[in-house]
C-alpha positions in Angstrom: 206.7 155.0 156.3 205.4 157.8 158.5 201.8 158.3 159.1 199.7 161.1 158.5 199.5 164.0 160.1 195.7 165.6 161.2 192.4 164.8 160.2 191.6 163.4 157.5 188.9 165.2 155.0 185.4 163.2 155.0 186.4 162.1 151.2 189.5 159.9 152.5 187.2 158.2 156.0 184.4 157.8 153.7 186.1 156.0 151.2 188.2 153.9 153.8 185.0 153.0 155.9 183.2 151.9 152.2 185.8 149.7 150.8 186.3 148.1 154.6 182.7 147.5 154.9 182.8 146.2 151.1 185.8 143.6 152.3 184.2 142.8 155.4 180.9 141.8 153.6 183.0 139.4 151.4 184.9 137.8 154.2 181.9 137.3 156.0 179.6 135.8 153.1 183.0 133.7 152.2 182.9 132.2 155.9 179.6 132.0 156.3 179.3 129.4 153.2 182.7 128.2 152.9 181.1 125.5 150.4 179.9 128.1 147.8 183.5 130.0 148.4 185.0 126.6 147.5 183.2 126.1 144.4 184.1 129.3 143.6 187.8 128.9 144.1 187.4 125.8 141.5 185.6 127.6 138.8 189.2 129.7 138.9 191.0 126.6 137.7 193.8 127.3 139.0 194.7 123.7 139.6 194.6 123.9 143.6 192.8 121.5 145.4 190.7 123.3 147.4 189.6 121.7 150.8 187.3 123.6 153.7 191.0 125.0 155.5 192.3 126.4 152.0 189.6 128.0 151.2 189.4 129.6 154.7 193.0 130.8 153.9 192.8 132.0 150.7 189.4 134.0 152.0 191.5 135.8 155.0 194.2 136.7 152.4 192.1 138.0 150.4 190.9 140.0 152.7 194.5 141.1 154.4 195.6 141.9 150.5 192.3 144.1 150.5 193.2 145.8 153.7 197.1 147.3 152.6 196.3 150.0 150.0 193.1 151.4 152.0 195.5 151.7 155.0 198.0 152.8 152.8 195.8 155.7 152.1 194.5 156.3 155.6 197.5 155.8 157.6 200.1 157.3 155.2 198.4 159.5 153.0 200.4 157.1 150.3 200.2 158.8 146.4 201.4 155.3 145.5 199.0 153.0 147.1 195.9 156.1 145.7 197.5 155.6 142.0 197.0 151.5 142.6 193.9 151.9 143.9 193.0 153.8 140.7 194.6 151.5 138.0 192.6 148.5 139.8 189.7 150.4 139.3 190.2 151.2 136.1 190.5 147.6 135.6 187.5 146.6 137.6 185.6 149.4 135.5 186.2 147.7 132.1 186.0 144.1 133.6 182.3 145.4 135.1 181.5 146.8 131.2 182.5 143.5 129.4 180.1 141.3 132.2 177.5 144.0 132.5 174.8 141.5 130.9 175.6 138.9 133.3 175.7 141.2 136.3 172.6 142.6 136.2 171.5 139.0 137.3 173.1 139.5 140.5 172.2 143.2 141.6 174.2 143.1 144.9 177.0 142.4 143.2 177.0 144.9 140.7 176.0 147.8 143.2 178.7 146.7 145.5 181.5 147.1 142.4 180.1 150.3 141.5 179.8 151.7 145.4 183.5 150.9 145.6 183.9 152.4 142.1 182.7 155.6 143.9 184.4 155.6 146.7 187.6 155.3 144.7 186.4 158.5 143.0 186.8 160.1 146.3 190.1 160.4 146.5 190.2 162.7 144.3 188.1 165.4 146.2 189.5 168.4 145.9 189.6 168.0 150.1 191.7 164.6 149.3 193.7 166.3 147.0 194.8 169.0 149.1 195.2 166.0 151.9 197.7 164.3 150.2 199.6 167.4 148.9 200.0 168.2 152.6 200.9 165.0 153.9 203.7 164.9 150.8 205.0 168.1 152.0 204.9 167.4 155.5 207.1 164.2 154.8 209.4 166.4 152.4 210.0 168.4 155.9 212.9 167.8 157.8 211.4 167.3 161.3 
């Protein structure tokens, strides 16, 4: 993998600084009441039995797993990692329209899936574009 050349175009740090401070928050909120986190790791039903350490783990992995595709992008100007990024949001998208009724009872939630909706959006700027058509030929170039 080699990194990215040059600054990067507003559109790629803004939507690297969004979805970090978006992970952040949830790593935070998940460690802050590790509890609720836990009670929300059983209503998954995945047939874990989740204690205060597991659900600590599965929190910072969640996290780390968050981390790879926005660094991905940053760090490697990645076309892969930006055409993940948009089929999970595409997912996200219709997951948000088939719960809207039930989201609009938590209204930080739902603005904090459709900020990072946005930011996904920006890497298709026509600044990101041109961003990751450089990087791709700059990789292509025998150095």
């Amino acid at each position: 993998m080699k990194l990215a050349q040059g600054p990067r175009p507003l559109s790629i740090n803004a939507f690297a600084v969004i979805l970090l401070v978006i992970a952040a928050a949830n790593l935070i909120a998940a460690l802050l009441d590790v509890p609720a986190q836990e009670d929300n790791l059983r209503s998954l039903e995945l047939g874990f039995d989740w204690n205060r350490d597991w659900t600590i783990v599965a929190s910072s992995a969640w996290f780390t797993i968050e981390l790879i595709p926005i660094a991905l992008v940053w760090l490697a100007a990645s076309r892969f990692a930006r055409i993940f990024i948009t089929c999970m949001a595409a997912v996200k998208a219709a997951l948000l329209a088939a719960n809207f009724r039930a989201l609009l009872e938590s209204p930080t939630i739902l603005a904090a899936e459709c900020i990072a909706l946005a930011a996904v959006m920006l890497l298709y700027t026509r600044a990101a574009s041109r961003w990751f058509t450089a990087s791709k030929a700059s990789h292509a170039a025998p150095a």
